[in-house]
C-alpha positions, 0 to 999 in steps of 0.5 A: 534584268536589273532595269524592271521595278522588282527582281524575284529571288526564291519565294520574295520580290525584291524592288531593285530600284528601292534598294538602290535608293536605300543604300549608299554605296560608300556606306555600304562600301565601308560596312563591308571593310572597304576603306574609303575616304577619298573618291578614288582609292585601291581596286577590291580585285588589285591582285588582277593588276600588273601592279599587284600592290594596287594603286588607287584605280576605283572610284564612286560616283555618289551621284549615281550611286556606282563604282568603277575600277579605270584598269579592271573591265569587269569591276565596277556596276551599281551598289548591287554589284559591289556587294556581289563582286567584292563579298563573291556571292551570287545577286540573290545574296547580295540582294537579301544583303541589303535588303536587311541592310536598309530594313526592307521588307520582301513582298508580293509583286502588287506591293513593289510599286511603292515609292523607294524613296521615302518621299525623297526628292532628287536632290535630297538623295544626291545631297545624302551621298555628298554628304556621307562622302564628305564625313569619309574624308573628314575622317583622312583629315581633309582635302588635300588643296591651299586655301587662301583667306583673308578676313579684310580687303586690301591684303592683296591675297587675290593677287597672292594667289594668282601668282603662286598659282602661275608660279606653281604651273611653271615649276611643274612644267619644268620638272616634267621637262627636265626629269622626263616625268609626267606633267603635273597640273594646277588648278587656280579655283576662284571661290569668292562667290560674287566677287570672283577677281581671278577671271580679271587678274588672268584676263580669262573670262570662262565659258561656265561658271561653277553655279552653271553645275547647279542651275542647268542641271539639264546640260550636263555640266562637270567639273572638266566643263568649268576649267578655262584653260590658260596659255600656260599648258598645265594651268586651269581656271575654276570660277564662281559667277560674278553675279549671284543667283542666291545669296548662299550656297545650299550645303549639297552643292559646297559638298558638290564641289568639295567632291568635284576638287577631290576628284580632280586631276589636277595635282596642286589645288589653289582656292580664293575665297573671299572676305568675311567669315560667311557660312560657305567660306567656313564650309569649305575650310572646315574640309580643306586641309591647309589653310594659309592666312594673309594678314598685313599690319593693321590691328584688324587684320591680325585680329581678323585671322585669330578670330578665323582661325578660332571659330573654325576650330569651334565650329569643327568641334561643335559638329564632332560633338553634335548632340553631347549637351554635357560639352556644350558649356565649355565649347561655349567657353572656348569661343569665348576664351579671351574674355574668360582664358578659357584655353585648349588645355581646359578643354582638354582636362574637363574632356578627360573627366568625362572620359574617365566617367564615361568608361567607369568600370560599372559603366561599362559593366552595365553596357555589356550586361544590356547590349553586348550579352543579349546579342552574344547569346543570340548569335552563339558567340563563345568567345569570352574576354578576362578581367575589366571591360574596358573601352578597347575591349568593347570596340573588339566586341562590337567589330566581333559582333558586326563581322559574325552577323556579316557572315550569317546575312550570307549564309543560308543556314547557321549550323544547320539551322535555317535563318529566316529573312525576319531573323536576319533583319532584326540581327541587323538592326539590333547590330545598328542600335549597338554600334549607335549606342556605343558611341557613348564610350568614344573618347571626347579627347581623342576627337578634340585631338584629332581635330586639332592636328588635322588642321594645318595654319601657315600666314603671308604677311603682305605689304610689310618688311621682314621684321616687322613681319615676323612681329606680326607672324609672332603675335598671331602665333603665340596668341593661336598657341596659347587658347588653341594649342596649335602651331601655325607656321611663317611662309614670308612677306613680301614688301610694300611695292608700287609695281605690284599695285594696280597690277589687275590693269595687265589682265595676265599673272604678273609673273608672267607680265614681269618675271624679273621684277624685285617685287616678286623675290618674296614670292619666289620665296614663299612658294620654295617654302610651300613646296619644301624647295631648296633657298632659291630654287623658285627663283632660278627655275623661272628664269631659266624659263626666261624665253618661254615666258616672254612667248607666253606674255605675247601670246596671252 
């Protein structure tokens, strides 16, 4: 049974429990072709579905390191069971499978008492497997939510927020009504930890707060626990805590919540963070997707969100190229870039110079002679490329390389020969060490590339008339484009208005409060912008809502 410390299979005991621990499932998940990126992704038997072109229906818990298919009765189990059920071998295979996979030795049943975890705690397994996600979605360019931030108060981005946030609540459920589809909901996630004004602007304390995840840990709190619902039908609250327990967030637990958003129901995503640029705020942004910048007029204000945006640019790129000395000097350059002019296309040419040295034909000749050959000869490989090794042959080789050795880990003998577990073992770890080494040859462009079209910048100018704030929009815009090569876009402004101050006092969005008030045309506006809605569309589908929501002023 899987529950007893150690399994026997032919002549070895395997410790289960150490196996388990050893491997993460999505790395293994991944290892194995398995494209995960996102916590729920397409069934590895789809074809069983009625739908055979296989909508995203598995998900992992990296928590407890399993699987499971939502339609398939008999996919899902731990990272044992993916192994088996998704390569169709028997649970001895899988077994020795990892087992050479994490480097384990098979031993006498005296010797399977032995700790799995290296000394691990809890949470530092727990933080492994968020973090191994979080690298996954990376990689599909972020999490798809809105990050509102503003480096200054007095912007009135919270109110911002709360507003589109409840707009975006109303268009969704006019949609469902109208159209006869399926109710779409919309989170409001207040992320200012400390200062969390949400819970007022709604007039919604909530039973739990996100840090209740954390520190009652013996509760079993979710991410369903911390949604307070609204009066409206398809809207939720997320809050931080108004008091603070830590002064930071431990990186496990800004992953935690990262992988709680992803793996939320909810089909539009609306984040609040607070002042400042602090190490949680960049955390987060540096994994959110679209991040959209409230500015006003003052020259700290649009000097605030140039440095944002510069120094999550710089902090993705140091992260991307962790360990590359060679690149630290002009990353420092970059940050500070309106001193020197140091610019993105700098960057750029000095990170193809080193491609280009890196991939040198001799280079790369050299690699092939001490890693790619030995390993060939080893395995057997016969299968020869003509002419100058390049960058994209090498990637060929190792994929060859990697999915032959797969295929023997699951054999019993290698053209009649029988392969030992020693063998298999120091196959496996002689794969590692290639594809590690390899690393060298990646294009440091190609990464810097990726990173800068990954991000996605819009900016609310508040408090300002139209042109003054396309002004506004054009000086951030033109000095972002210059040093960082990216393109931020214009989602409006909306004028300064005595109705929209002190609007906290109402403890209700103010939409709801006062749909018909002038103030809130620019937000209209604005959200036909976010959603890519006709001119005006925002605007008629709330009032055509007009008696719904005087129901729901009464009642909130």
């Amino acid at each position: 049974m899987d529950t007893i410390d150690s399994i026997k299979t032919k002549n070895f005991f395997y410790n289960v429990d150490e196996i388990k621990a050893k491997n993460n499932i999505i790395q293994v998940a991944r290892e194995l072709g398995i494209k995960v990126n996102k916590s729920v992704i397409r069934c590895i038997k789809h074809y069983q579905h009625k739908d055979s072109n296989g909508y995203p229906s598995m998900s992992f818990n990296p928590i407890k390191n399993t699987f499971k298919c939502w339609v398939c009765p008999n996919v899902g189990g731990d990272v044992i069971d993916l192994v088996m059920q998704y390569k169709n071998v028997s649970r001895e295979k899988a077994l020795e499978y990892l087992a050479v996979r994490a480097g384990l030795k098979s031993s006498n049943s005296s010797e399977t008492k032995q700790n799995g975890n290296d000394g691990k705690s809890k949470d530092e397994i727990v933080e492994s497997y968020y973090r191994d996600f979080i690298e996954g979605m990376d990689k599909s360019g972020g999490l798809e939510a809105l990050a509102f931030v503003s480096l200054k108060g007095g912007t009135g981005k919270s109110m911002i927020v709360n507003n589109l946030a409840t707009i975006f609540s109303l268009i969704t459920k006019y949609i469902a009504e109208t159209e006869k589809k399926e109710l779409q909901y919309v989170e409001l996630i207040d992320l200012d930890f400390g200062k969390p004004d949400q819970r007022i602007l709604t007039g919604i304390e909530p039973e739990f707060y996100l840090e209740d995840i954390f520190y009652n840990r013996d509760s079993n709190l979710g991410w369903k626990d911390v949604r307070a619902k609204t009066k409206l039908p398809n809207l939720n609250l997320i809050s931080s805590c108004p008091v603070r327990k830590a002064q930071s967030l431990f990186y496990m637990h800004k992953n935690e919540i990262l992988f709680m958003m992803n793996d939320s129901n909810a089909n539009i995503k609306l984040t609040d963070f607070g002042g400042g640029i602090s190490n949680d705020i960049l955390d987060f942004l540096m994994n959110i997707r679209c991040k959209i910048c409230v500015v006003n007029d003052e020259v700290t204000s649009k000097e605030a969100i140039f440095n944002l945006i510069l120094t999550i640019i710089y902090d993705q790129l140091k992260k991307s190229f962790q360990g590359k000395k060679e690149i630290y000097h002009f990353l420092d350059n970059l940050r500070l870039c309106r001193k020197n002019g140091f610019t993105i296309e700098n960057l750029m040419e000095e990170l193809d110079k080193l491609d280009k040295k890196n991939t040198a034909r001799d280079s790369i000749e050299q690699f092939y002679s001490k890693f790619i050959e030995p390993i060939k000869k080893k395995l057997g490989c016969n299968w020869i490329i003509l002419g100058d090794k390049n960058h994209k042959d090498l990637r060929k080789e190792i994929e060859l390389i990697g999915n032959k050795i797969k295929d023997l880990l699951f054999k019993e003998s290698n053209n009649g020969k029988s392969i030992s577990f020693a063998e298999k073992t120091e196959l496996y770890k002689q794969y590692t060490e290639l594809k590690k080494e390899a690393v060298r040859f990646d294009s440091y462009k190609n990464k810097l590339d990726n990173i800068l079209h990954t991000n996605r910048f819009g900016i609310i100018v508040n408090k300002t008339n139209p042109e003054k704030a396309i002004s506004i929009y054009n000086e951030i815009a033109q000095k972002v484009k210059y040093f960082l090569g990216i393109k931020v876009g214009y989602l409006g402004n909306i004028k300064e208005s005595d109705s929209l101050r002190n609007i906290s006092n109402y403890r209700m969005p103010y939409v709801i409060y006062n749909y018909e008030d002038n103030a809130l045309i620019d937000l209209y506006s604005i959200s036909d912008r976010i959603l890519g809605l006709k001119e005006q569309s925002t605007e008629k589908i709330i009032y055509s809502q007009k008696d719904f929501i005087k129901d729901i002023k009464y009642n909130w």
